[in-house]
N, C-alpha and C positions, 0 to 999 in steps of 0.2 A: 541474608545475602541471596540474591534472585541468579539465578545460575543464568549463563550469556546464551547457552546453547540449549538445546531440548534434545531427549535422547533420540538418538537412531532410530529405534525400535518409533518411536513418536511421529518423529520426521516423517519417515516411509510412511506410515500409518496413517496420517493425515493426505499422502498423495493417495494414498487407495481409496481412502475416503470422499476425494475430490472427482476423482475419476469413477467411484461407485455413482456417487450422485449425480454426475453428469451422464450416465446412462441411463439411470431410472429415470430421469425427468427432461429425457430427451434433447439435453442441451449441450451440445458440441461444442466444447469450447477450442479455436483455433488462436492458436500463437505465432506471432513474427517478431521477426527484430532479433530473436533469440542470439544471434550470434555478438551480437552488441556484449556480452553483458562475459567478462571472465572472472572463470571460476576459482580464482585465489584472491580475487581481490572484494575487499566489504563496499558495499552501496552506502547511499541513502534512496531507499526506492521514493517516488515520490508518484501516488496515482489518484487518479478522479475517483468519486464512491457515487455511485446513482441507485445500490441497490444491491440486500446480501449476496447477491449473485452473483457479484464482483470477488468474493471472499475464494471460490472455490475453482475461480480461473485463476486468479492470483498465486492461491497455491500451487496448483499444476504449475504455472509458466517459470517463476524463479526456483531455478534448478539447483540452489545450495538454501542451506540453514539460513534463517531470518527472523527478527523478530518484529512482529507490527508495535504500533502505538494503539490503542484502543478504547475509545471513551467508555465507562462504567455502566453504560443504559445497553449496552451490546451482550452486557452478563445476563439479562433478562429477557433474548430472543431463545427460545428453543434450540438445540443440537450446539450453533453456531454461538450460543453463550456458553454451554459445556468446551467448544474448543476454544472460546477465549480466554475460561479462565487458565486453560495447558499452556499456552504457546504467545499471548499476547503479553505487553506490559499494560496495565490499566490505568486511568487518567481520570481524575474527579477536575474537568474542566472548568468545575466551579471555584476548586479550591485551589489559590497560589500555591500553597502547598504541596500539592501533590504534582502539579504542574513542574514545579519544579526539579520535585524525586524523580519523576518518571524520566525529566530533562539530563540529569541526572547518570538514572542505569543505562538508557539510552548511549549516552556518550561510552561509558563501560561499555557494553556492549560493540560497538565497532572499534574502539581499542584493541579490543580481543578480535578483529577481525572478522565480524561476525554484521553480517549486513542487518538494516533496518527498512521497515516499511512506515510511513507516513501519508497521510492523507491531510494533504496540506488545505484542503476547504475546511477541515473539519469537523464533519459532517457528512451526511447522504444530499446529493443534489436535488433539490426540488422544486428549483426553479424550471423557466423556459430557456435559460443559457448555456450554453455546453459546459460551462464553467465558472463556480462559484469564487469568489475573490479569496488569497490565499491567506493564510494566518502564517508568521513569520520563522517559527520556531524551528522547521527542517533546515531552511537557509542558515540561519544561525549557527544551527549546527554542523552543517557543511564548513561555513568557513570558521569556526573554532579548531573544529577536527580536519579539518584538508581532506574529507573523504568526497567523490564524487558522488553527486547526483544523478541518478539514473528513471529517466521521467519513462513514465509507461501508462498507457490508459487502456481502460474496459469500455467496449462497444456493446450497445444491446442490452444488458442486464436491466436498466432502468423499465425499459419496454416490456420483459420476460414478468420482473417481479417489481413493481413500483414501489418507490419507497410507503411505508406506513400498510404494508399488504403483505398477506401470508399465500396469495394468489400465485403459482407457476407457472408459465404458459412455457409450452416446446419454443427451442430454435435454435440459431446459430451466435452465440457471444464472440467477442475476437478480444484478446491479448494482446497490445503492439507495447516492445520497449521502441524508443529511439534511443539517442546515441548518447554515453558518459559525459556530462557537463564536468570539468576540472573546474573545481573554486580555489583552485590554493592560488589563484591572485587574484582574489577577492579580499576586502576589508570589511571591516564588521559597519564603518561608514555604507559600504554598497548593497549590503542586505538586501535593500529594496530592488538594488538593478538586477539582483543576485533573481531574487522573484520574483519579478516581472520577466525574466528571460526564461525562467522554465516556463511560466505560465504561457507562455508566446509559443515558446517547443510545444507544449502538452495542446495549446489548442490548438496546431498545426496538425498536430497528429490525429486528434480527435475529426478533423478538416477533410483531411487526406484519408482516412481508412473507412468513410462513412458505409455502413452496410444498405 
């Protein structure tokens, strides 16, 4: 049984941590939108990934308990494999199977009112696109569970640390939520309209916040 929450003692711990390294490595991360997001109620966060440096804004900006989704090749980065095995649930996107489970405690998990994080490309961006085509699975889970979506992207990370590099360069990252997408009248027919419309939000924001 995979417990829904991680302790206090962890939680806090993981922000000091984000905020240690965002001083050693000179990288300021700035947050907006924050007031978008209330703190009694569970998400589905849904964000862009261009780059681990996405990992430790992310943590800083969502202000309550969360649990990522996180594919199995992420156990094998230095620091940031040690914090996935704590705090993430892990995804062998190879295997139906596991695909599933994860689908799974996931749902448990916001049940218990207990927000989730998702990275709906899938992946680290490594295209020229602001954004990689979505994989359907957060949507789904919106409209099963009636939990809102809550879209937010990372600025600049890709540029700091590019993906497939252990390279840090100084600077300024940004944080932006926009606004709770309600899917409880959505049908599990509109999945697709379901995401295509955050994808439209999330490049809108990405659009609008350009550093």
């Amino acid at each position: 049984m995979i417990s829904t929450k991680i302790g206090m003692g962890t939680f806090y711990g993981l922000k000091i941590w984000a905020r240690i390294f965002s001083i050693l490595n000179f990288i300021p991360y700035k947050i907006y939108g924050k007031k978008n997001i209330k703190k009694d109620q569970a998400y589905i966060y849904t964000s862009n990934h261009t780059s681990f440096l996405d990992i430790p804004g992310i943590v800083l900006a969502i202000p309550t308990q969360f649990r990522p989704l996180a594919k199995k090749e992420l156990l094998k980065i230095p620091v940031f494999g040690l914090i996935a095995r704590v705090v993430t649930i892990v995804v062998d996107r190879s295997s139906q199977e596991s695909r599933k489970r994860s689908l799974k405690i996931l749902k448990g998990i916001l049940k218990d009112n207990v927000s989730i994080l998702i990275f709906p490309e899938g992946t680290q961006n490594r295209s020229k696109e602001p954004l990689q085509p979505f994989y359907s699975g957060a949507f789904r889970m919106a409209i099963e569970t009636g939990a809102p979506i809550m879209p937010m992207v990372v600025l600049n990370a890709g540029r700091l640390m590019p993906p497939g590099t252990i390279s840090i360069k100084p600077g300024k990252i940004k944080v932006v939520f926009g606004e709770a997408i309600d899917c409880s009248n959505y049908s599990m027919d509109q999945v697709n309209e379901l995401k295509d419309h955050v994808f439209q939000v999330m490049a809108k924001l990405l659009e609008d916040n350009k550093l």
